[in-house]
N, C-alpha and C positions, 0 to 999 in steps of 0.2 A: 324640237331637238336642236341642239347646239353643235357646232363644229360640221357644218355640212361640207362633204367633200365630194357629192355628186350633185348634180341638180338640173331636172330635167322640166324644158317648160314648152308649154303646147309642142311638144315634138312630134310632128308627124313624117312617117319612112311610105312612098312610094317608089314600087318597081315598074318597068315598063315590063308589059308582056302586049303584046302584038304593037297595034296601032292605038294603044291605052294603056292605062297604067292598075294595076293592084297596089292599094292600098294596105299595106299592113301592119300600120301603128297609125292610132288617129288621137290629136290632143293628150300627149300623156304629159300628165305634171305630178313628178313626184322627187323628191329629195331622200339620201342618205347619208346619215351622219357615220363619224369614225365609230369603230366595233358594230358596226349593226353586223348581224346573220340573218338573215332578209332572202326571202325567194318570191321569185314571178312564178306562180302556178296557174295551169291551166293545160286544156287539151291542144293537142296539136294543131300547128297553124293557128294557133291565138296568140302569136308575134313575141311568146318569149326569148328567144334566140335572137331573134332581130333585136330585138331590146338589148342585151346581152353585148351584140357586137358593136352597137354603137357606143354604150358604155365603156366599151374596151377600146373602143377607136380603129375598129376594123372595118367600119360604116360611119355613113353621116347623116344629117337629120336630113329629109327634102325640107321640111317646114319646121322653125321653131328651133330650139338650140338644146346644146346639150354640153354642162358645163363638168369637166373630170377635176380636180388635183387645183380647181382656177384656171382650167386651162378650155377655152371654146374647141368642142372636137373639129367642128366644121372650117376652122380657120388654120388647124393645123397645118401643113404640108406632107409628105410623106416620112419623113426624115424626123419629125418634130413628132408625128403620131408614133414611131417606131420609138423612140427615143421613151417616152411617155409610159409605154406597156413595159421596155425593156427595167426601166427603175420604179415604176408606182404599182402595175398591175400584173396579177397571175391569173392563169388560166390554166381550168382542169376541164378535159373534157372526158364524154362518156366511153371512148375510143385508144384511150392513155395517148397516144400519139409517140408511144418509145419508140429509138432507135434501136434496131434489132443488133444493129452488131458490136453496140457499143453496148461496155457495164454500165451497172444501176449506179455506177460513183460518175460515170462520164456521162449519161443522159441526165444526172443532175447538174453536173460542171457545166455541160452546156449552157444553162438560161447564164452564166454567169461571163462566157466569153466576150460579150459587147462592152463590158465592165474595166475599168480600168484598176483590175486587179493583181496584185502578185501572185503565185503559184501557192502561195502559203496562205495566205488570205483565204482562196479560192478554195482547199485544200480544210480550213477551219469551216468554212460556212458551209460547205459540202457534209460533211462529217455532222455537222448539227444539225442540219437538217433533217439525213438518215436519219438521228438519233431522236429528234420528234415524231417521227413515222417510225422508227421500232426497228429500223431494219441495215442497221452500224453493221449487220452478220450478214450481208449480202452486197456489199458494194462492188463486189468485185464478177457477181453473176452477169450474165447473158438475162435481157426480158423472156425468154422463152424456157428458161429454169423456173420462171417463177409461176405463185399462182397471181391469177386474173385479181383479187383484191391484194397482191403484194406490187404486182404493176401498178394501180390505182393508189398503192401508199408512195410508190415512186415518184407519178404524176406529181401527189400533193408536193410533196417534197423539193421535187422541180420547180414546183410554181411560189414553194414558201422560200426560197435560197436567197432568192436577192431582198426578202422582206420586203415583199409588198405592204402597201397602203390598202389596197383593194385584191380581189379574189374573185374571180368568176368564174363557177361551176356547174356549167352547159351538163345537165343529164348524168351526175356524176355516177349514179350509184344504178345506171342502165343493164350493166352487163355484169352485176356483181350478184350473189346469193342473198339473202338474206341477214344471214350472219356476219357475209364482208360487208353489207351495207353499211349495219348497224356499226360495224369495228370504223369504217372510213369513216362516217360523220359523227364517230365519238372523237375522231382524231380531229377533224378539222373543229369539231366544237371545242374541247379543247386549247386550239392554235388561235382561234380567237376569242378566248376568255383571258388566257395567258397574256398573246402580242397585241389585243386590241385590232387586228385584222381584219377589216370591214369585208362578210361573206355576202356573194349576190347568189344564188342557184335559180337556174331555170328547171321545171320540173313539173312532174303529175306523178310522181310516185309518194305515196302514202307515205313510207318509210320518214321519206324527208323530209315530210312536213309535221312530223312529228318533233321536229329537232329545231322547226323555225323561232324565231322571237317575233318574227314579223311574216307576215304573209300578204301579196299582191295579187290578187285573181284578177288575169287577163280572159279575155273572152273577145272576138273577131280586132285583135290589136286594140282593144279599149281596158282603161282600168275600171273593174267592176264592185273590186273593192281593195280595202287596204285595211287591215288590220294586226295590230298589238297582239301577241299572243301569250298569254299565262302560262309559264311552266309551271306543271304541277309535279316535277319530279323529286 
């Protein structure tokens, strides 16, 4: 693959827990190129998330590196990793993480305040983004108006606003039915077939991996495989 914009080598993540440490990523070496839609699958506690947050620069490697955008996570500073997520990377998780008191226009405007935007700027990209997720007729609702898969098109939306590079979606389709699954990762397949939006999902739901191009089976923080997958839609 051409144009790698992740690139992760012998990465291994240990936590202390007592007078030792757990291990939970050991040697992972794997690259992604711009537009992949790619998910880490496996069962819990097989260090997808952890994988996830290092990617996104909310962790760092104990061993081995892990390179985002050209940028080493580990040698970031705080400042320089905020900075990094604030303009390359979005994040959806299983949770939405909306602010409840604010509208579905102002929990999207928010990823956009660190930005050195105009109010009109801010005000276009907001608007578009809604209008990729479907939901231009609701910006003005409270999250608690909504249903559980129109908070989860919010999220996306949030996390598509400043046009990411990258997209990382922790469990997205956790707490949704069936029918919102399917609807959210028609949208996000979609969002990157259109802007070339490199998708990472962590997951063990069937649904999702029905939607992958690529699929990573982790198993005790080791990669077990990694494969190409044939749409046959």
């Amino acid at each position: 693959m051409n144009d790698m914009i992740i690139e992760l080598n012998q990465l291994t993540k240990r936590f202390p827990v007592g007078s030792g440490f757990f291990t939970a990523l050991t040697d992972i070496n794997l690259e992604f190129g711009k537009g992949e839609f790619a998910g880490l699958v496996g069962p819990s506690g097989s260090g997808k998330t952890t994988l996830l947050n290092i990617i996104g620069s909310l962790d760092v490697p104990s061993d081995g590196s892990a390179t985002v955008m050209g940028k080493s996570i580990a040698s970031l500073n705080q400042k320089q990793a905020a900075n990094l997520r604030n303009h390359n990377i979005g994040f959806i998780f299983q949770t939405y993480n909306l602010l409840p008191v604010y509208t579905v226009y102002e929990n999207v405007e928010f990823a956009l305040l660190l930005q050195n935007m105009s109010t009109n700027e801010r005000r276009k990209a907001v608007m578009q983004a809604l209008e990729w997720v479907g939901l231009t007729d609701k910006e003005k609702s409270k999250p608690s108006m909504l249903s559980g898969g129109e908070c989860q098109r919010v999220a996306i939306a949030r996390s598509m606003v400043k046009k990411p590079e990258i997209v990382l979606a922790d469990e997205p389709t956790a707490n949704l039915d069936s029918k919102n699954s399917h609807h959210i990762l028609q949208t996000m397949q979609k969002l990157n077939e259109e802007l070339g939006v490199t998708f990472i999902f962590s997951t063990h739901d069937e649904k999702v991996m029905q939607y992958l191009k690529r699929k990573i089976s982790l198993a005790d923080g080791k990669v077990v495989n990694d494969e190409l997958v044939s749409m046959l839609q």
